[in-house]
C-alpha positions in Angstrom: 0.0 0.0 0.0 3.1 2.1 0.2 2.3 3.0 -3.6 -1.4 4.6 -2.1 0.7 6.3 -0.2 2.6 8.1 -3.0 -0.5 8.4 -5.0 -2.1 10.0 -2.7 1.2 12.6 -2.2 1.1 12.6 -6.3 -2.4 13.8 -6.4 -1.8 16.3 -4.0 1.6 17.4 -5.3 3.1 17.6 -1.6 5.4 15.1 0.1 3.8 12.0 1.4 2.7 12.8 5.1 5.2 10.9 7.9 2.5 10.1 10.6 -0.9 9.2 10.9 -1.6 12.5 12.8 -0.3 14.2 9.6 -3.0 12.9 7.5 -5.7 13.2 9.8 -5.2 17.0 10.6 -4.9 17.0 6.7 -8.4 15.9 6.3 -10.4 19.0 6.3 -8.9 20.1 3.7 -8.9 17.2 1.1 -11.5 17.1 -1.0 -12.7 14.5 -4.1 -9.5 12.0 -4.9 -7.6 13.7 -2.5 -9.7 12.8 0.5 -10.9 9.4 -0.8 -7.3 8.7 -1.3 -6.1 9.7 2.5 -9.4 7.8 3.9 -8.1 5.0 1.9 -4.7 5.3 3.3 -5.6 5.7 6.9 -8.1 3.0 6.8 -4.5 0.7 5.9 -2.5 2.5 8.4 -4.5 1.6 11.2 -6.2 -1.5 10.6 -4.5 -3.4 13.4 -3.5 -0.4 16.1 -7.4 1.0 15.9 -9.8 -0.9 14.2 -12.8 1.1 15.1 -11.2 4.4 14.0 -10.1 2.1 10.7 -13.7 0.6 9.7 -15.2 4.3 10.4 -12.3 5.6 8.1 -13.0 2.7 5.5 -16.7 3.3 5.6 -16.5 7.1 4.3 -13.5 6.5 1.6 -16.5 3.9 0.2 -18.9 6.6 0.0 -16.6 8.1 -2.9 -17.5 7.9 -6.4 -16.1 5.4 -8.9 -13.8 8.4 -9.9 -12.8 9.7 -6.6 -11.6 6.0 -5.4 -10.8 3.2 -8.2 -11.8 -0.1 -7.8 -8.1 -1.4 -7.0 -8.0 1.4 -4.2 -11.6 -0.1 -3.4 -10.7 -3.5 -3.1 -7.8 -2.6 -0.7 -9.9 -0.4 1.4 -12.7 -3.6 1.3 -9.8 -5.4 2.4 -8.2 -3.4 5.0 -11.5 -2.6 6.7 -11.6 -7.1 6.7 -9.2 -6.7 8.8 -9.6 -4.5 11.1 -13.1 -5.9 11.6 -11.4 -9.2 12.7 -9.2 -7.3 14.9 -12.1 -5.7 16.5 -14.2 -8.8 17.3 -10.9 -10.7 18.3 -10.3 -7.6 21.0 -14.2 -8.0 22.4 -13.7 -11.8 23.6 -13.4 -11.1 27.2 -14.0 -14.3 28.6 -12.1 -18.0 28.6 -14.6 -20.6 27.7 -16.1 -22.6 30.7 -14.3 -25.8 31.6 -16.3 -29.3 32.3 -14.7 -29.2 35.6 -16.0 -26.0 36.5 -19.8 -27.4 35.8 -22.1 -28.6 38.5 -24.7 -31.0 38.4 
């Protein structure tokens, strides 16, 4: 996804932000491709560290048009946001199972 993230800088004609924080505080900004693109990117970026944050991030980069994000940047996006769902439901199981010696009859 490292390529996203020099599309993304391409599109924008800037260098490709160095943080996270970087591309959030960029956000307000970014409009059409741009903002599709640094959704996209985000939604990669933090797919294991903050899934929550990742599938909110994946869910508006979908919301673009066909033009804004391509179907490849779709796919990965679709993919990234597989992820982090996994993550999220893995991080919710609180509980060990019950063991047969624990039950009483």
């Amino acid at each position: 996804m490292a390529a996203l993230l020099f599309l993304v800088a391409a599109v924008v004609g800037a260098q490709p932000p160095s943080s996270v924080g970087e591309i959030e505080a960029s956000l307000p900004a970014l409009v059409g491709r741009e903002r599709a693109g640094a959704l996209a990117q985000l939604t990669e970026l933090i797919q294991s560290d903050d899934p929550k944050k990742a599938l909110a991030y994946g869910a508006q980069a979908l919301k673009a048009s066909p033009r804004e994000l391509d179907y490849g940047n779709r796919i990965a996006t679709l993919t990234s946001m597989a992820w982090a769902h996994q993550r999220a439901s893995s991080t919710r199981r609180t509980s060990p199972t019950t063991s047969a010696a624990s039950i009483t009859t």
